[in-house]
N, C-alpha and C positions, 0 to 999 in steps of 0.2 A: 536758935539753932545756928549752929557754924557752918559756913560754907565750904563744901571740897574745893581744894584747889584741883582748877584744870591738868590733867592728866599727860593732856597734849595741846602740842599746838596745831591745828588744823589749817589753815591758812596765813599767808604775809606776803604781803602787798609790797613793791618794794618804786619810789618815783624819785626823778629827779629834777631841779627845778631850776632852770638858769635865767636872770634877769626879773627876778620876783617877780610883782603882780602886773607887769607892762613884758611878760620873758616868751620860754617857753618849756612846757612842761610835759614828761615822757616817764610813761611805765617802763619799768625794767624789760616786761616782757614784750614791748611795743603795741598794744594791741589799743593803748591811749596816745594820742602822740596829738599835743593840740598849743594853741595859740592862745597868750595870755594877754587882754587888754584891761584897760581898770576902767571900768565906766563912767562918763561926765559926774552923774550925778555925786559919785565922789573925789571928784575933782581930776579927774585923770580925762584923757584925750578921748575916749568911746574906743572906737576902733571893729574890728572883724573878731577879735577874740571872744573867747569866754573869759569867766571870772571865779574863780574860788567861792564865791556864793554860791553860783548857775551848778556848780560841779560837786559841792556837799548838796544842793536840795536836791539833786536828782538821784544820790545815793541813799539819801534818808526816805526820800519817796521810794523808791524802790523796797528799802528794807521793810518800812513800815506796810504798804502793802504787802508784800511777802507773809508780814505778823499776821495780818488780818485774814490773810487766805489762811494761813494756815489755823486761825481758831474758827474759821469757815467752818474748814476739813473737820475739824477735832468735833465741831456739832453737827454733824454730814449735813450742811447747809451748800449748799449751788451759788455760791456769786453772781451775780449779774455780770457779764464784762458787753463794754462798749460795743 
């Protein structure tokens, strides 16, 4: 079976990134606005920042629980939360 193409676009995300992974990095709509350091362990200075890893895993954890709840819901199952 072939897939429908999306009909719409629903959301867009829009960031801008100055000083790459040592910079500092801002959503369009300000509601992200954070400090970028590169950690030792990959050869960068540590620092007070976060890092482009720390800031996809916590988007993918997010999403992915979001999936989870929501095939919860779809078997009217109760999650457990902390």
């Amino acid at each position: 079976m072939i897939p429908k193409p999306l009909s719409k676009v629903l959301y867009t995300a829009e960031a801008t990134v100055q000083g790459g992974r040592a910079g500092h990095g801002r959503t369009a709509d300000g509601r992200l606005d954070v400090e970028l350091s590169v950690p030792e362990e990959m050869g960068g200075q540590g620092g007070p920042g976060t890092n482009p890893e720390q800031l996809f895993a916590v988007g993918y954890a997010a999403c992915f629980q979001s999936a989870l709840l929501g095939v919860a819901r779809g078997h009217s199952l109760m999650p457990a939360t902390p």
